[in-house]
N, C-alpha and C positions, 0 to 999 in steps of 0.2 A: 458652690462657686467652682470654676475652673482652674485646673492648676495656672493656666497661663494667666486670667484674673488676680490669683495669689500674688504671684508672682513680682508682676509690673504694680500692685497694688504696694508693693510693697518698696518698690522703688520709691514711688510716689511719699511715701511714709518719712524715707531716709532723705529724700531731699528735703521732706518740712523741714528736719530739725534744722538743718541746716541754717532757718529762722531764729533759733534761740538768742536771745537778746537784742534779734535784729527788727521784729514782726511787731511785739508789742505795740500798743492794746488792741492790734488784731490779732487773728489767727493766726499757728502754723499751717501753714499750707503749700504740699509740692505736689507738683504735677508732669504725666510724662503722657507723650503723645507715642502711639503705636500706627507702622503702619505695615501691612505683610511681614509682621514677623521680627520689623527691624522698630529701634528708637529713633523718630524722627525731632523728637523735640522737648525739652526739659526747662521748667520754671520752677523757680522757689519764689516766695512772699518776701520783700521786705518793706518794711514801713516807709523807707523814708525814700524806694526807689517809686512808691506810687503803686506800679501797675501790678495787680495778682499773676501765681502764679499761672491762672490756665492763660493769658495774655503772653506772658512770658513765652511760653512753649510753643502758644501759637506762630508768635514772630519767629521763632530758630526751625519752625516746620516749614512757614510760607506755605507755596502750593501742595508741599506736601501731605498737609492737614486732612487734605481732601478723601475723606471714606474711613481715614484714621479710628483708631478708638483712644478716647481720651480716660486716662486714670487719674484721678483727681483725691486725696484722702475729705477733702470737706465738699457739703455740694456750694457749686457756683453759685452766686449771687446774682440775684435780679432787681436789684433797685439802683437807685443812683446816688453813691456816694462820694467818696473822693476821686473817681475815676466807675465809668460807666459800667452798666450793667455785663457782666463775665457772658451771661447767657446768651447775648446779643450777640456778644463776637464768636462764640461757638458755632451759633445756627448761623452766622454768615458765614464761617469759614469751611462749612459744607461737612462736618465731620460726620461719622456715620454710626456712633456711641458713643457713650458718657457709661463711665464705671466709678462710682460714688463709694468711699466710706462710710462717712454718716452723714445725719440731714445735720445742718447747720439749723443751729437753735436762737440763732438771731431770729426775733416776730418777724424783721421784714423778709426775710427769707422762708425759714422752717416748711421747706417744701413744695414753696413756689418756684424754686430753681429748678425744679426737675420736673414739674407740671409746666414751665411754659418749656423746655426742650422735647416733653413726650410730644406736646400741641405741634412741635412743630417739625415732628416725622422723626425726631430723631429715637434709636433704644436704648433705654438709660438702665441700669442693674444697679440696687443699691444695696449695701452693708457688708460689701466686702473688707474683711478684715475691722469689721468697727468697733469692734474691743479695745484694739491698738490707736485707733485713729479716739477713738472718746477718751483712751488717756490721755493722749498725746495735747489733746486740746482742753483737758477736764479746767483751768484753770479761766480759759476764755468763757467755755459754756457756762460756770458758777457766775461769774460775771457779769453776761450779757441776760442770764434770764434774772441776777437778783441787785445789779447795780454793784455788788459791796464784791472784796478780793477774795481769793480764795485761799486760804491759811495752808502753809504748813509749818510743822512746827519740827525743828531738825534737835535732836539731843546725841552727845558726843557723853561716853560714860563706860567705866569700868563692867565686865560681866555679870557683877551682882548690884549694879545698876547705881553706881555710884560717881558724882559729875568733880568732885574735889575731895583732897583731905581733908580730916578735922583742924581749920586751923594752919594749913599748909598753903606756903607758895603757889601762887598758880604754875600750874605745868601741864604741858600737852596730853593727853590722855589718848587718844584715838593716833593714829601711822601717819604720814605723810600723804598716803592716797589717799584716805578718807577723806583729808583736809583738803583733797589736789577735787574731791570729788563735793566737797560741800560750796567750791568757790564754782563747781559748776552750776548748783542750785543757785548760787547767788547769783549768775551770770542770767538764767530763767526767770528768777524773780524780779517784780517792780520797784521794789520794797525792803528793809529788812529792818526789825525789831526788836527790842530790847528794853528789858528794865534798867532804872537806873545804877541798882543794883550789881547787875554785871559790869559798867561801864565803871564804877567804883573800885570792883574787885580785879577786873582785867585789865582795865585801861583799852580796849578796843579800836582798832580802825573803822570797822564794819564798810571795806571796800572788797569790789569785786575785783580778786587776784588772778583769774581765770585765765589770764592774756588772751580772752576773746571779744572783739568788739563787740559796741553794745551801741542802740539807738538812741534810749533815754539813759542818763546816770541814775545809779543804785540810790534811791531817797531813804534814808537812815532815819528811823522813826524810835524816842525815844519815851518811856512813858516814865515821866520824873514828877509825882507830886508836888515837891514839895522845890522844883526847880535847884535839885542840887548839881548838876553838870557842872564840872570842873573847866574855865574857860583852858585854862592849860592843858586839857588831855588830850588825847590823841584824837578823838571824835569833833572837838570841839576847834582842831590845829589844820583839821585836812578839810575843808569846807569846798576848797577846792575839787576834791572828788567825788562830791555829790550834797546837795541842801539838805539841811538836818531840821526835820520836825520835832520839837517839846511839846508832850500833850501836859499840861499839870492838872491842880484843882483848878475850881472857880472862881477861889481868892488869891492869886499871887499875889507873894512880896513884888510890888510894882519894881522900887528898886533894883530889883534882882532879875525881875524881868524886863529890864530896861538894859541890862548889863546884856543879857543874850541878847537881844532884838540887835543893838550895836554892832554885836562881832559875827550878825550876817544869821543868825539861829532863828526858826520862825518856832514862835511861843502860841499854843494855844488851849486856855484854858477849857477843860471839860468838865463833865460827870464823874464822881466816884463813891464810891462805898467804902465804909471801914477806912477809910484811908488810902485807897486804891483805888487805879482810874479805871472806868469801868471801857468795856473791850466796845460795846456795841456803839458809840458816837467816832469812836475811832476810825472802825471800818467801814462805818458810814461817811466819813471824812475823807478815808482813802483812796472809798469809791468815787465818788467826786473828784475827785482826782485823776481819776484813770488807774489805778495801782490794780493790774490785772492778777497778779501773784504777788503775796506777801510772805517774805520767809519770817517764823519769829525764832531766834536764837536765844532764848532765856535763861535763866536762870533755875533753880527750883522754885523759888514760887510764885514767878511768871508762867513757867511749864504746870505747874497745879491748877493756876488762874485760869488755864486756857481751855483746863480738861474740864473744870467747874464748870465753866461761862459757855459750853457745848459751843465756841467760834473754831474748833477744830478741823480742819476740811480732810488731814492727812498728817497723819506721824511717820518720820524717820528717824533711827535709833540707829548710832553708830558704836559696838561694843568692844570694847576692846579687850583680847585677851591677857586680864588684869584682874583682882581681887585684894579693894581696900579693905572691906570690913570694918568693923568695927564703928569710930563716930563719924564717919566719912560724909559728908553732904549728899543724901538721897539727890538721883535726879526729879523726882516731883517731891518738894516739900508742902508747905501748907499744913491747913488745917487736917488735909486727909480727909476719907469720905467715912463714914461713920459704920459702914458695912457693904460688902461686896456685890450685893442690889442696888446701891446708889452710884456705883464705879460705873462706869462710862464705858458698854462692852467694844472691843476694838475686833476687825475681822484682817488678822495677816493677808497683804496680796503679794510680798515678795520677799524672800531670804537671798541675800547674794554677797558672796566673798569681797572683801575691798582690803587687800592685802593681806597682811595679817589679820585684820579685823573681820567685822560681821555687819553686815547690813539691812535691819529689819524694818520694812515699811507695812504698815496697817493704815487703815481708815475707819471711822466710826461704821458701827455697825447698832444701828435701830430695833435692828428684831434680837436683838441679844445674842448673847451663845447658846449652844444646846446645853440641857440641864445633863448632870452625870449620869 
């Protein structure tokens, strides 16, 4: 690729985010129009404004468009959705390239965007920067090719990986950025998740504090067997800031689940094992829903349950430079795996400083680690 490709590709990249909490359950998507050298025109996606971003860019170019190159991080769409085919108004507005990230892995697209622009004289270059651009959108892609959300699972915990004291008050563990940076994940996600457990022991908002607008409200998903949610807590007091899902058993105290249905809480009875609700009717439930990103903030051994039940999409571990020791609440509790061939190998993609803290993200890794 070209530096000047890099480059503008990368513009394109910074204006998707810009979509964060605006885009859902589409894409992010920005786009910037080039013409001799200079920016004649820049669109971002938002959901609720309709029109995509290469639409966007088009109208702030006008006749400008004309020979332009268009850098786009997802390729344009060619079908007809909530607003017409992107590829359409390209090849009418005379541009004289398309420079693509990645192919969009929606079926009705997946590479007909850029087969019906080559058909029709236009030159398209594709994969620039698409490392950047497939994270950027990893959340949509798991989505659109498997229906169900894409998990991650964020853990806040002392350096020798410990999420509370023995027995001890709750109290913040991880800096103020951390926290300033975990209400950014909330603000990206559809979703957010929790044992009944935590909500018990923390008392919880589970609202997004990001001060950034968002298109859907944060849907607070709670997995409470046995229907124990306190109407008095904090979760159960702010309804107002987003609909709260109860997955329980099969058998609810009707009762009891008549007391939540009341105070606005939507109850529904699932699958479980051992006493625990099992992960796979859930995110079948939340896909259905549209839930494009789901954050789970657990506990330990909701955080164990997730690493068992392989619904992992991405781990983020925030550490803090701290050392409880001793009976401290591991952050994965559980039963534990019974030997280190049944652990669940993870492949680090990122270390990065969040104040005082540390920020370690992995994702599962299939092929294992290398042996010593």
């Amino acid at each position: 690729m070209s530096e000047r490709d890099h480059y503008y590709m990368g513009q394109a990249l910074e204006l998707a985010l810009q979509g964060r909490g605006l885009a859902s359950p589409n894409p992010l998507v920005g786009a910037v129009l080039v013409r001799d050298g200079r920016v004649v025109g820049r669109g971002v996606h938002r959901f609720g404004q309709r029109k995509h971003a290469e639409v966007w860019a088009l109208e702030q170019a006008g006749d400008q468009a004309r020979g332009a190159t268009l850098y786009v991080n997802l390729e344009p769409c060619c079908h007809q959705g909530r607003t017409g085919p992107c590829c359409g108004a390209i090849v009418d507005s005379e541009i004289a390239r398309v420079v693509v990230a990645m192919r969009d892995p929606n079926p009705l697209v997946a590479g007909k965007g850029m087969e019906w622009l080559t058909s029709a004289g236009l030159q398209v270059t594709a994969g620039v920067r698409e490392d950047e651009a497939r994270r950027l959108n990893e959340a949509y892609s798991k989505y659109i090719s498997s229906r169900k959300p894409f998990v991650t699972a964020k853990v806040g915990a002392t350096l020798d990986g410990r999420i509370a004291a023995a027995g001890g008050p709750h109290q913040w563990i991880t800096s103020p950025e951390s926290r300033q940076r975990v209400h950014r994940m909330r603000l990206e996600a559809d979703a957010i998740l929790v044992g009944i457990g935590t909500v018990l022991e923390d008392d919880p908002y589970l609202t997004d504090r990001s001060g950034q607008p968002r298109t859907r409200p944060l849907l607070r998903v709670v997995l409470d067997s046995r229907l124990r949610l306190p109407l008095d807590s904090r979760l159960a007091s702010s309804r107002d800031q987003g609909d709260i899902i109860v997955f329980c058993g099969r058998r609810p105290n009707e009762d009891r689940r008549n007391e939540l249905e009341q105070a606005g809480i939507e109850v529904i009875p699932t699958a479980e094992t051992g006493g625990r609700i099992c992960f796979g009717p859930v995110l079948e439930e939340l896909g259905r829903r549209r839930v494009i990103g789901l954050l789970i903030e657990g506990g330990a051994t909701i955080n164990f349950e997730t690493l068992r039940s392989r619904v992992i999409d991405k781990l983020v571990c925030f550490l803090a430079p701290r050392i409880l020791g001793g009976r401290a609440v591991a952050m994965f509790g559980g039963a534990g795996f019974p030997g280190l061939d049944q652990a669940p190998p993870l492949a680090f993609s990122r270390v990065e400083r969040i104040g005082p803290d540390l920020m370690i993200e992995a994702y599962p890794n299939p092929s294992g680690p290398a042996s010593d």
